[in-house]
PDB file of N, CA, C and O in Angstrom:
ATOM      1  N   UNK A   1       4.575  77.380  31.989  1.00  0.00           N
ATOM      2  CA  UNK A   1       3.503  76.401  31.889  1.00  0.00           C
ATOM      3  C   UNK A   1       3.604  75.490  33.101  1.00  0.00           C
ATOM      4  O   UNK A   1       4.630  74.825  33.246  1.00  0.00           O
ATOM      5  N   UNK A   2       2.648  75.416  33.951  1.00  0.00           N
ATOM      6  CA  UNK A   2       2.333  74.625  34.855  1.00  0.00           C
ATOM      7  C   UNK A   2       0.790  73.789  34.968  1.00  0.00           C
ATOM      8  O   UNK A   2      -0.349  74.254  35.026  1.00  0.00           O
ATOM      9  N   UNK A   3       1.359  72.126  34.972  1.00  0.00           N
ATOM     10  CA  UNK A   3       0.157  71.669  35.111  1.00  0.00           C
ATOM     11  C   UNK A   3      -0.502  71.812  37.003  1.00  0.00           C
ATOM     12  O   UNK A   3       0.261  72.314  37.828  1.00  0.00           O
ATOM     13  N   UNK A   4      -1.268  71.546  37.246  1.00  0.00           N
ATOM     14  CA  UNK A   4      -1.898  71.611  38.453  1.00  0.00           C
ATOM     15  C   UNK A   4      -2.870  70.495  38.647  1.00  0.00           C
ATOM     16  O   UNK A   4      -3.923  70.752  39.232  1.00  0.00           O
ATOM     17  N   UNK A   5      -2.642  69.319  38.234  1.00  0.00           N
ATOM     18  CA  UNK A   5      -4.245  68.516  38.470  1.00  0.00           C
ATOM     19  C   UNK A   5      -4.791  68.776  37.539  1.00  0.00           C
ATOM     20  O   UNK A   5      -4.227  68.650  36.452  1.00  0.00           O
ATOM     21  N   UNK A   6      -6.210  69.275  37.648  1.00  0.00           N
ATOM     22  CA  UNK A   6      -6.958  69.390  36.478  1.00  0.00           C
ATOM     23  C   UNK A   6      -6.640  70.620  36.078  1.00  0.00           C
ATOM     24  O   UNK A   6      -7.553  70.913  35.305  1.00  0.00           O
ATOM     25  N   UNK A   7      -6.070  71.312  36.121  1.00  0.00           N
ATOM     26  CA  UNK A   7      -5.842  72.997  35.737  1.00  0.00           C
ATOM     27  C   UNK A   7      -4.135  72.866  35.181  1.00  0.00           C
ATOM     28  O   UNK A   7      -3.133  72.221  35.492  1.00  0.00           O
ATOM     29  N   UNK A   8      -4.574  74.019  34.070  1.00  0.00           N
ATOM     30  CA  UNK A   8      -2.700  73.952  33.548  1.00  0.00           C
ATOM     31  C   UNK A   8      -3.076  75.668  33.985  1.00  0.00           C
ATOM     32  O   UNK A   8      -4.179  76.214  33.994  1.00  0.00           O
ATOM     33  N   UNK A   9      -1.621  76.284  34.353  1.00  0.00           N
ATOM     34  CA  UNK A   9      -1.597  77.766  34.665  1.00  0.00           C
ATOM     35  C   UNK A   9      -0.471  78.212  33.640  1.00  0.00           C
ATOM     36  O   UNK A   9       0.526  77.490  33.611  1.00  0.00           O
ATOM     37  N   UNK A  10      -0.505  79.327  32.784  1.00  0.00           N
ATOM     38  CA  UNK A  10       0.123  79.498  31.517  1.00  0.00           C
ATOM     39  C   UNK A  10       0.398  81.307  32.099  1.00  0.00           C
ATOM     40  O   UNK A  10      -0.339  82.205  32.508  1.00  0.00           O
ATOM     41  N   UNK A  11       1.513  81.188  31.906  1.00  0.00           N
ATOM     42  CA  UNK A  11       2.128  82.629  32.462  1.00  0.00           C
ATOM     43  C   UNK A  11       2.281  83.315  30.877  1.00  0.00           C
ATOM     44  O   UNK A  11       3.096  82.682  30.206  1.00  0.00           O
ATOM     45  N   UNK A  12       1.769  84.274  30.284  1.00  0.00           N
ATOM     46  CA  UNK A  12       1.894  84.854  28.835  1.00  0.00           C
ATOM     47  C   UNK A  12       1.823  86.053  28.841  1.00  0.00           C
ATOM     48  O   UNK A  12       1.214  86.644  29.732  1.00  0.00           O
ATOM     49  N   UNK A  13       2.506  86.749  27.727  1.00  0.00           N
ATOM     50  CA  UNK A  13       3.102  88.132  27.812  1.00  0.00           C
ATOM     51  C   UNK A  13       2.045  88.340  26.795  1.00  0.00           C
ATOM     52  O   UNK A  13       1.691  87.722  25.792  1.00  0.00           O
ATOM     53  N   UNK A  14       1.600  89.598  27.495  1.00  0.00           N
ATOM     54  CA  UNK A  14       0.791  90.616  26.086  1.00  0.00           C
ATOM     55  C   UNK A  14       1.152  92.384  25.781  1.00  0.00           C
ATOM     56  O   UNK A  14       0.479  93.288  26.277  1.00  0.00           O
ATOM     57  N   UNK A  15       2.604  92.649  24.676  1.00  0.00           N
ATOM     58  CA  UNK A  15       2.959  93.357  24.743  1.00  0.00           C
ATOM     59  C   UNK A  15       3.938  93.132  25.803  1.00  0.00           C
ATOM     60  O   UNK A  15       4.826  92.282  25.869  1.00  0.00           O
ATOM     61  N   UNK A  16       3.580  94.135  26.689  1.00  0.00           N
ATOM     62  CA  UNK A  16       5.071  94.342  28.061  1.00  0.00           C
ATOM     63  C   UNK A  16       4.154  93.485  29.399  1.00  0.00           C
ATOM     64  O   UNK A  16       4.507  93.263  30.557  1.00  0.00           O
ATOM     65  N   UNK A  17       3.324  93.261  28.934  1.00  0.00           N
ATOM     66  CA  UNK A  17       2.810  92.917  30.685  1.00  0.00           C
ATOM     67  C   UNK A  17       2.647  91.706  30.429  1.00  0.00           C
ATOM     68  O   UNK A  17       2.524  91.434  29.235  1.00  0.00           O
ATOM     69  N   UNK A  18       2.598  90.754  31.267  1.00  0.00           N
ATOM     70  CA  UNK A  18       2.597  89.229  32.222  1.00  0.00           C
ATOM     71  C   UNK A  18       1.645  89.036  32.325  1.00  0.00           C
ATOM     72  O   UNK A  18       1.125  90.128  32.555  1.00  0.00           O
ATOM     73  N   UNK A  19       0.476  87.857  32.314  1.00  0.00           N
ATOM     74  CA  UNK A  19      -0.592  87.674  32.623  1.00  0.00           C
ATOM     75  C   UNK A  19      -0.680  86.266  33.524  1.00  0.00           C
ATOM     76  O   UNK A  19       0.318  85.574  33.725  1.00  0.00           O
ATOM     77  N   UNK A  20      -1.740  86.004  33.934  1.00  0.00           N
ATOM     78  CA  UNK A  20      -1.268  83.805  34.552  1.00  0.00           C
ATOM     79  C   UNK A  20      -2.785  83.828  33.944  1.00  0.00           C
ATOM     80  O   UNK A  20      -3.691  84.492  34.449  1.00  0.00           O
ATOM     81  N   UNK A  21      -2.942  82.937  32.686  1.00  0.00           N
ATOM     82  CA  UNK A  21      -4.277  82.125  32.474  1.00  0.00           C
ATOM     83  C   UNK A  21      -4.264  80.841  32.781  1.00  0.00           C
ATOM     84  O   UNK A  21      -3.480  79.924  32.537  1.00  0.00           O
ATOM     85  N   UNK A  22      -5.639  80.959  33.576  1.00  0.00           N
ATOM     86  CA  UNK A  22      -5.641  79.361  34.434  1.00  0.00           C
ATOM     87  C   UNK A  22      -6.834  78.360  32.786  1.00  0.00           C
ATOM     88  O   UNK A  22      -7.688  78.864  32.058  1.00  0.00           O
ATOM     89  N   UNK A  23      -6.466  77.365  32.813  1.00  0.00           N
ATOM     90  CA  UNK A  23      -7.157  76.448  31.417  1.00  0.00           C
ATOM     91  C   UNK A  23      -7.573  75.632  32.725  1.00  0.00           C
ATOM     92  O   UNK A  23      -6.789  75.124  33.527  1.00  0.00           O
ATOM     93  N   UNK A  24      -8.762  75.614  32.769  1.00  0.00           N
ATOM     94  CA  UNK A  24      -9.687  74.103  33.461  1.00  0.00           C
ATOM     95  C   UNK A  24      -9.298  72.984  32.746  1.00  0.00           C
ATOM     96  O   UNK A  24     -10.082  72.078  33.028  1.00  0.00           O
ATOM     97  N   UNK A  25      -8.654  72.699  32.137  1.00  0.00           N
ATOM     98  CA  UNK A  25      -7.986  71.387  31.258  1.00  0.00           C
ATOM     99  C   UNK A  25      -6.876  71.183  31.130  1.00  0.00           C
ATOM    100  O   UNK A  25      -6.154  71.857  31.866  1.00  0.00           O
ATOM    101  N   UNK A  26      -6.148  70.149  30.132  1.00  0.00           N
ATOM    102  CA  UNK A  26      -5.297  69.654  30.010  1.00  0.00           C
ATOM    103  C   UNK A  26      -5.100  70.610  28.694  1.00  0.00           C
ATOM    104  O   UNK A  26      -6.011  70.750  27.878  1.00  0.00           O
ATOM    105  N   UNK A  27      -3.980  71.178  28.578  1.00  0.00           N
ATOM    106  CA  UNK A  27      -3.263  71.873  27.688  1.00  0.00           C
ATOM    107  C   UNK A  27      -1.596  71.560  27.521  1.00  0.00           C
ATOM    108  O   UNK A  27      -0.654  71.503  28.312  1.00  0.00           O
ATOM    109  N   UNK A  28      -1.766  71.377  25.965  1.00  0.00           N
ATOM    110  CA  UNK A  28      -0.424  70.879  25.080  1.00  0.00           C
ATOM    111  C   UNK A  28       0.153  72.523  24.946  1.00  0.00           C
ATOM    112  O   UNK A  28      -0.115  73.066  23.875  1.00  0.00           O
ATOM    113  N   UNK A  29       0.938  73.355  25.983  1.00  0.00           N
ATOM    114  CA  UNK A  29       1.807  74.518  25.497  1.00  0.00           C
ATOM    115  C   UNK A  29       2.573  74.531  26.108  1.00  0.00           C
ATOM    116  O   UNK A  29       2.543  74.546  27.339  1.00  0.00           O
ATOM    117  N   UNK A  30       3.593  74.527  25.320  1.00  0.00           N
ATOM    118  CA  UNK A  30       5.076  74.822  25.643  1.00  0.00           C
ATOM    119  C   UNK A  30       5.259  76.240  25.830  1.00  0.00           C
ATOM    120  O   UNK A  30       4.397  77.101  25.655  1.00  0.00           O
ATOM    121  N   UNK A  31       6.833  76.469  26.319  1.00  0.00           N
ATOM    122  CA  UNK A  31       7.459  77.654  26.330  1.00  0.00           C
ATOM    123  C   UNK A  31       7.672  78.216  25.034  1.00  0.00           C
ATOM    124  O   UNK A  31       8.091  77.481  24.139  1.00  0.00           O
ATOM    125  N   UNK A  32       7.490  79.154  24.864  1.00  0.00           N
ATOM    126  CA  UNK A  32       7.545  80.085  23.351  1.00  0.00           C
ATOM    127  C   UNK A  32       6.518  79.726  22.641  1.00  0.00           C
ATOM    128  O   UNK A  32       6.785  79.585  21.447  1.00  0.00           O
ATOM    129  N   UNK A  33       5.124  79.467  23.027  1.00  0.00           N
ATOM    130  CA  UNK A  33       4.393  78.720  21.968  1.00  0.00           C
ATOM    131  C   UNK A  33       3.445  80.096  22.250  1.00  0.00           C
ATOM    132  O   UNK A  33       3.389  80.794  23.262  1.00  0.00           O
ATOM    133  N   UNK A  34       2.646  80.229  20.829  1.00  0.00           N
ATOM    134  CA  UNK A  34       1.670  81.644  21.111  1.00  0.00           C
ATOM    135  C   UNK A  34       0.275  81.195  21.202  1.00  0.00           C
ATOM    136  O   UNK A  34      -0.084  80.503  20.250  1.00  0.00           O
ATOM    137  N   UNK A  35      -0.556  81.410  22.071  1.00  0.00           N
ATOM    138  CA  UNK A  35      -1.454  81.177  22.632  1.00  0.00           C
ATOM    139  C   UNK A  35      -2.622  82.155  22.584  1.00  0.00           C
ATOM    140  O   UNK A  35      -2.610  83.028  23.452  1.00  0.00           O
ATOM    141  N   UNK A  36      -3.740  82.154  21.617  1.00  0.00           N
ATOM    142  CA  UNK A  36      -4.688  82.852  21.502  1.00  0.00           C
ATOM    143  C   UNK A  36      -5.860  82.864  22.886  1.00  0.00           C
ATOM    144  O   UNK A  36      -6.642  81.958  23.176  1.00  0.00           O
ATOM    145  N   UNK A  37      -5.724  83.861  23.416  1.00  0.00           N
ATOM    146  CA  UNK A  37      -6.924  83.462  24.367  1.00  0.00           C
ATOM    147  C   UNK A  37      -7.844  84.470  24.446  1.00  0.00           C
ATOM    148  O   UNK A  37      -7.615  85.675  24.338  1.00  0.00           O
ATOM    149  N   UNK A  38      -9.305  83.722  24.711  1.00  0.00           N
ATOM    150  CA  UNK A  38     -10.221  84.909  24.677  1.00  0.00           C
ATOM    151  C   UNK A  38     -11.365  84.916  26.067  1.00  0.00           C
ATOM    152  O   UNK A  38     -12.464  84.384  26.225  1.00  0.00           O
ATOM    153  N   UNK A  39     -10.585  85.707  26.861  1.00  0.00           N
ATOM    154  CA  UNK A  39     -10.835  85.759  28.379  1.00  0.00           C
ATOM    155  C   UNK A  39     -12.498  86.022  28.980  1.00  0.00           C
ATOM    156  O   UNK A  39     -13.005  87.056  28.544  1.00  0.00           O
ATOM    157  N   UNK A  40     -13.204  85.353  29.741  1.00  0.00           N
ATOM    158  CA  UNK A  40     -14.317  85.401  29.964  1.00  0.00           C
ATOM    159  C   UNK A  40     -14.396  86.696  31.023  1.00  0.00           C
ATOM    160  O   UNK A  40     -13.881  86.497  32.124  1.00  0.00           O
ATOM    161  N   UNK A  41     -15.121  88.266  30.732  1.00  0.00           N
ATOM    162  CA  UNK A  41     -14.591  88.758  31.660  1.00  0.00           C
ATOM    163  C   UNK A  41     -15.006  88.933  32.895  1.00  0.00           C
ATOM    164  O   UNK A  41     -14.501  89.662  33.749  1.00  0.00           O
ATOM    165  N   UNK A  42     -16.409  87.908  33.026  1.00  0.00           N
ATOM    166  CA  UNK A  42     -16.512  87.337  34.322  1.00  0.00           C
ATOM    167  C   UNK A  42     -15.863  86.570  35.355  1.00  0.00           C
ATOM    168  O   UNK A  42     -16.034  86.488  36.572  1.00  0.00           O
ATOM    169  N   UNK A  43     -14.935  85.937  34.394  1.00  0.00           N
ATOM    170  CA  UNK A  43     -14.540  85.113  35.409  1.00  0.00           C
ATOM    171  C   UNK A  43     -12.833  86.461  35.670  1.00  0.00           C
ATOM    172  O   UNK A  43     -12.157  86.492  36.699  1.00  0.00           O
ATOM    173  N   UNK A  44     -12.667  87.078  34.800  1.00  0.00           N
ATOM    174  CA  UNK A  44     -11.103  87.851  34.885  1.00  0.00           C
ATOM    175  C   UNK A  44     -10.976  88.573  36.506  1.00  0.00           C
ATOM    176  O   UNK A  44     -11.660  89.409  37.097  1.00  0.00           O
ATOM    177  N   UNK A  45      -9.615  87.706  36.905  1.00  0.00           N
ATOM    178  CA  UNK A  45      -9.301  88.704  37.916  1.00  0.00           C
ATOM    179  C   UNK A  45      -8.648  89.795  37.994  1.00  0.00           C
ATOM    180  O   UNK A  45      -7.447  89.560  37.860  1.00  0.00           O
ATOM    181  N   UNK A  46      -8.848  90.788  38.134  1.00  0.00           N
ATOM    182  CA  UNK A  46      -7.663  91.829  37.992  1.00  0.00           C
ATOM    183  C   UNK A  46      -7.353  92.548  39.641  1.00  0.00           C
ATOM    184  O   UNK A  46      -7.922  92.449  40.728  1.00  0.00           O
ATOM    185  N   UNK A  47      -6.239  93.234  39.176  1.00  0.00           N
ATOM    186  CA  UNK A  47      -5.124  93.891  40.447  1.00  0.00           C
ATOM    187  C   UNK A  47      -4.925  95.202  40.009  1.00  0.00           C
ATOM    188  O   UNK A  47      -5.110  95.591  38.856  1.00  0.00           O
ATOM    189  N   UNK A  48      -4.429  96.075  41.235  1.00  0.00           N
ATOM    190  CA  UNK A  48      -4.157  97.166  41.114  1.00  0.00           C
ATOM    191  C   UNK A  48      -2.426  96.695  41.082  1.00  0.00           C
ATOM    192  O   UNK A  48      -1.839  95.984  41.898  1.00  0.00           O
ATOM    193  N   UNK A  49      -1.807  97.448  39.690  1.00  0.00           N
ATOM    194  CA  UNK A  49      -0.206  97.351  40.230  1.00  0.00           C
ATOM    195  C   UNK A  49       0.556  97.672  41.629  1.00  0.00           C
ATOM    196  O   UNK A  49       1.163  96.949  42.418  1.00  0.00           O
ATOM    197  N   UNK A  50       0.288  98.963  41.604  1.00  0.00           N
ATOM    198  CA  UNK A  50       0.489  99.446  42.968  1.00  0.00           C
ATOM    199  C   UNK A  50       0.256  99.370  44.649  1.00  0.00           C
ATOM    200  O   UNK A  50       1.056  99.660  45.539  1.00  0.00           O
ATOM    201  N   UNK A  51      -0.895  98.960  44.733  1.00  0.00           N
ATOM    202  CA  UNK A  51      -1.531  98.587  45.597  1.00  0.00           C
ATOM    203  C   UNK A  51      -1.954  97.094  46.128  1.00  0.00           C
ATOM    204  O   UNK A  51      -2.069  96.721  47.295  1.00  0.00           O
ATOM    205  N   UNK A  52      -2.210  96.128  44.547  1.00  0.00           N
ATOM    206  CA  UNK A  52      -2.346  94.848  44.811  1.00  0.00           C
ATOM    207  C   UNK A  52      -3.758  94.125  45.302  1.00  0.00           C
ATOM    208  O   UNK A  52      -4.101  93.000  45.666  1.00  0.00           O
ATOM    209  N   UNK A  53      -4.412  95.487  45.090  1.00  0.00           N
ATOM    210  CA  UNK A  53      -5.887  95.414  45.798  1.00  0.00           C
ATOM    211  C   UNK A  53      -6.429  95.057  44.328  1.00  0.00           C
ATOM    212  O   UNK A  53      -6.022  95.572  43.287  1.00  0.00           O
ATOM    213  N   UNK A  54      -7.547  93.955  44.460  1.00  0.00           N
ATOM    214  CA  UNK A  54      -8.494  93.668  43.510  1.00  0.00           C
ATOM    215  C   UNK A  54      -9.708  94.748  42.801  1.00  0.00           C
ATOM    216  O   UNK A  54     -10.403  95.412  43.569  1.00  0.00           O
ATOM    217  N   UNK A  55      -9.852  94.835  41.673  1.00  0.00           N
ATOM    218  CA  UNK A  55     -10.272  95.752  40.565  1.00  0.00           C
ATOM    219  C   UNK A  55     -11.089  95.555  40.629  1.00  0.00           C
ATOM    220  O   UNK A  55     -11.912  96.083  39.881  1.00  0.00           O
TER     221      UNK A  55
END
């Protein structure tokens, strides 16, 4: 959990993989806390593992 200014960045596991959700706000989460999120998939960035090139 990192705040940033107006942005908190929340590093969360789904299953085996790592994600970073950025919150445009102020967010109360701790470490070990479970965090429902339901991703806009316009705004979702994604990566190629391998390559690192954008999806």
């Amino acid at each position: 959990v990192e705040p940033t200014g107006s942005e908190t960045q929340v590093v969360a596991r789904i299953g085996t993989q790592d994600i970073i959700a950025i919150f445009r706000d102020r967010r109360r989460v701790e470490p070990g806390d479970k965090v429902h999120l339901r991703p806009r998939a316009a705004s979702a960035h994604l990566f190629d593992k391998d390559t690192g090139k954008r999806i």
